[in-house]
C-alpha positions in Angstrom: 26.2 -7.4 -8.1 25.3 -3.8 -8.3 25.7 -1.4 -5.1 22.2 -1.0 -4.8 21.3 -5.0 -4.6 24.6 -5.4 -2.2 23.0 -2.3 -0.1 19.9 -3.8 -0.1 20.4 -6.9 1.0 22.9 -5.4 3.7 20.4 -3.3 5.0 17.4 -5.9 4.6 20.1 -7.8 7.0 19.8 -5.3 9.5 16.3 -3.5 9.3 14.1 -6.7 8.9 15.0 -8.0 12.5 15.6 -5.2 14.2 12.2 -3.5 13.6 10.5 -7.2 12.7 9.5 -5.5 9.5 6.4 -6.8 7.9 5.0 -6.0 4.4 1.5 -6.2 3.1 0.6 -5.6 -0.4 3.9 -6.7 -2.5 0.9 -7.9 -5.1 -0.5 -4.0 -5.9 3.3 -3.1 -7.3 3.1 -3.2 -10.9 5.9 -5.8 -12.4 6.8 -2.9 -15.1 6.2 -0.1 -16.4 6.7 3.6 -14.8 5.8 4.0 -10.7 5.0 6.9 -8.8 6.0 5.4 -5.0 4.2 8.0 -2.6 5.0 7.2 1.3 4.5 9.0 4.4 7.7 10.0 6.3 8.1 9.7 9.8 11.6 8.4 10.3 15.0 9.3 8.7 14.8 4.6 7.9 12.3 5.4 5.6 14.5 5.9 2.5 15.5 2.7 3.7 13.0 0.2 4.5 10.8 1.6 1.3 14.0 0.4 -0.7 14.3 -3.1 1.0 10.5 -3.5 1.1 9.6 -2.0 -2.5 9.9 -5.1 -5.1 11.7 -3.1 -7.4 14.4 -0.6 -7.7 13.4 2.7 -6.0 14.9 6.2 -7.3 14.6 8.7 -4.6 14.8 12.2 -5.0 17.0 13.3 -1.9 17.8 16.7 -0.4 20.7 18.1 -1.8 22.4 18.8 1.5 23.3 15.3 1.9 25.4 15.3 -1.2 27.7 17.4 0.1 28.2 15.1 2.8 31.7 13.0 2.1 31.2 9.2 1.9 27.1 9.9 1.0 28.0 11.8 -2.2 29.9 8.7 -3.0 27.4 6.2 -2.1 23.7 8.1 -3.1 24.6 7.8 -6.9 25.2 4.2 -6.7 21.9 3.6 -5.3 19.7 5.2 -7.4 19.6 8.5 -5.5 19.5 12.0 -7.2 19.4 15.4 -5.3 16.5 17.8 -5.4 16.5 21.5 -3.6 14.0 22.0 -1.1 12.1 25.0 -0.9 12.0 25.9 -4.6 11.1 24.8 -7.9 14.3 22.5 -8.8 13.6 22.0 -12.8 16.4 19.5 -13.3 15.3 17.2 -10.6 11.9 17.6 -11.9 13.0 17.0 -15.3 15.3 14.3 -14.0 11.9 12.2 -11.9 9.9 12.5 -15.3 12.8 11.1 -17.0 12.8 7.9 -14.7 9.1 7.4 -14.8 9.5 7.8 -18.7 12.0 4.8 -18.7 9.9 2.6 -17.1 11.5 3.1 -13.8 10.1 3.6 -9.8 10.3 7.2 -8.4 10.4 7.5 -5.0 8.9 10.2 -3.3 7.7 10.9 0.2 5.2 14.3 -0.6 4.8 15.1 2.6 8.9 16.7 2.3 9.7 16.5 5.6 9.4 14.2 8.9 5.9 13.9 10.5 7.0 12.1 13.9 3.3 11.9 14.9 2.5 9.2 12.9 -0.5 11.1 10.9 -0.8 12.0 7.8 0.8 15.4 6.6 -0.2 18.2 4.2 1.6 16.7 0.5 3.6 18.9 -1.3 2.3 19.5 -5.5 5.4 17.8 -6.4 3.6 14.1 -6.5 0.7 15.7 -8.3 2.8 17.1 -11.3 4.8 13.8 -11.3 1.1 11.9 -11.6 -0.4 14.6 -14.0 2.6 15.0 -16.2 3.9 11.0 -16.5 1.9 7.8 -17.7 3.5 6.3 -14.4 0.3 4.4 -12.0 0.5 5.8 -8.4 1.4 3.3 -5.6 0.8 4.4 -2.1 2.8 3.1 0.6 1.8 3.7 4.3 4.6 3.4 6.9 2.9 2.3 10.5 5.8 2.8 13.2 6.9 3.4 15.8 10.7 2.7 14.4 11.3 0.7 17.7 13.8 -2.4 18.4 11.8 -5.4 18.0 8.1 -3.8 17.8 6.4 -4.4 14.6 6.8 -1.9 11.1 4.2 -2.6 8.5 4.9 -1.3 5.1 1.8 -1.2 3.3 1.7 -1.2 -0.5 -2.1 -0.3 -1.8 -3.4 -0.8 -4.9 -2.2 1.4 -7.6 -4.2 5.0 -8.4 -4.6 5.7 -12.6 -4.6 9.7 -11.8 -5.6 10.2 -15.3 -9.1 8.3 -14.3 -9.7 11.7 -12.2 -8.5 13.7 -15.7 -12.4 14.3 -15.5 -12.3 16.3 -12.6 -9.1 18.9 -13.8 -6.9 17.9 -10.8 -4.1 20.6 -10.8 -1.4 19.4 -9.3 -2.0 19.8 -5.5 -5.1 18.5 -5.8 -3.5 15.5 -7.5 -1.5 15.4 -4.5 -4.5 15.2 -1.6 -5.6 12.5 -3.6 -2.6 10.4 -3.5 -2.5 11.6 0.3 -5.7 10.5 1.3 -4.7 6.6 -0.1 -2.1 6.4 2.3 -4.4 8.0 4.8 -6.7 5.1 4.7 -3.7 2.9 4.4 -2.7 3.9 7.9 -5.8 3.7 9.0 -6.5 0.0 7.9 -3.8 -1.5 9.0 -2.9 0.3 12.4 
């Protein structure tokens, strides 16, 4: 059994009671081919429950700080994790997420870079957009609906998957690209509050 299977079902162990996680939408993941996963963040889980919940294998971009941490530099590798800087233009990590949409894999990215505890939707960073423009991967959305609180409900929401290049039409640069995917887990959240 690889680490990340082992991890996930550990985890799945321990998440899927505690915050009586419930997912809608498993049907909208594509079975194969290259995926553009695009979450909101609003908890530090969400990593986490996206990898339990997602039916695939989820690569996550993840800030580089936290490979510098002892046992986590150890352990990201092994489940699919690769390190990105925040704040700038990190080519390798770029060139690394086209690379995994390429090979038919799921990149996981949450565009918003950084924690919105409100639970609304945040201002998306271009990075999903030039992942959309510049790969043949389909887009899946994927709404987290909080709070992360012991024994409340967390819905994961998969929605159905966005073909960016239908909007090719329009000339989407990239943060443009990136409002778009925004606004489908907008009305994500919105359905399924």
């Amino acid at each position: 059994m690889s680490l990340y299977k082992f991890a996930k079902t550990v985890v799945g162990m321990a998440l899927y009671p505690t915050y009586r996680i419930e997912v809608i939408g498993k049907e909208n993941f594509p079975k194969e081919g290259g995926v553009l996963l695009c979450a909101n963040h609003i908890d530090n889980l969400d990593p986490p429950v996206v990898g339990i919940t997602a039916p695939r294998d989820v690569h996550f971009m993840a800030k580089e700080e936290l490979f510098n941490l002892p046992i986590l530099k150890q352990l990201l590798p092994g489940i699919l994790a690769f390190p990105v800087k925040r704040g700038m233009s990190d080519r390798e990590a770029l060139r690394r997420g086209l690379q995994v949409l390429k090979d038919g894999n799921v990149l996981g990215l949450f565009p918003e870079g950084t924690r919105n505890k409100t639970g609304e939707i945040g201002k998306g960073l271009a990075g999903a957009g030039f992942f959309a423009l510049r790969s043949d991967a389909l887009v899946v959305p994927c709404a987290i609906i909080g709070p992360y609180k012991a024994f409340k409900k967390l819905k994961v929401v998969y929605g159905e998957p966005i073909n960016v290049k239908e909007y090719q039409g329009e000339k989407l640069n990239a943060e443009q690209a990136t409002d778009l995917i925004m606004g489908k887990i907008g009305d994500l959240i919105n359905q399924h509050r």
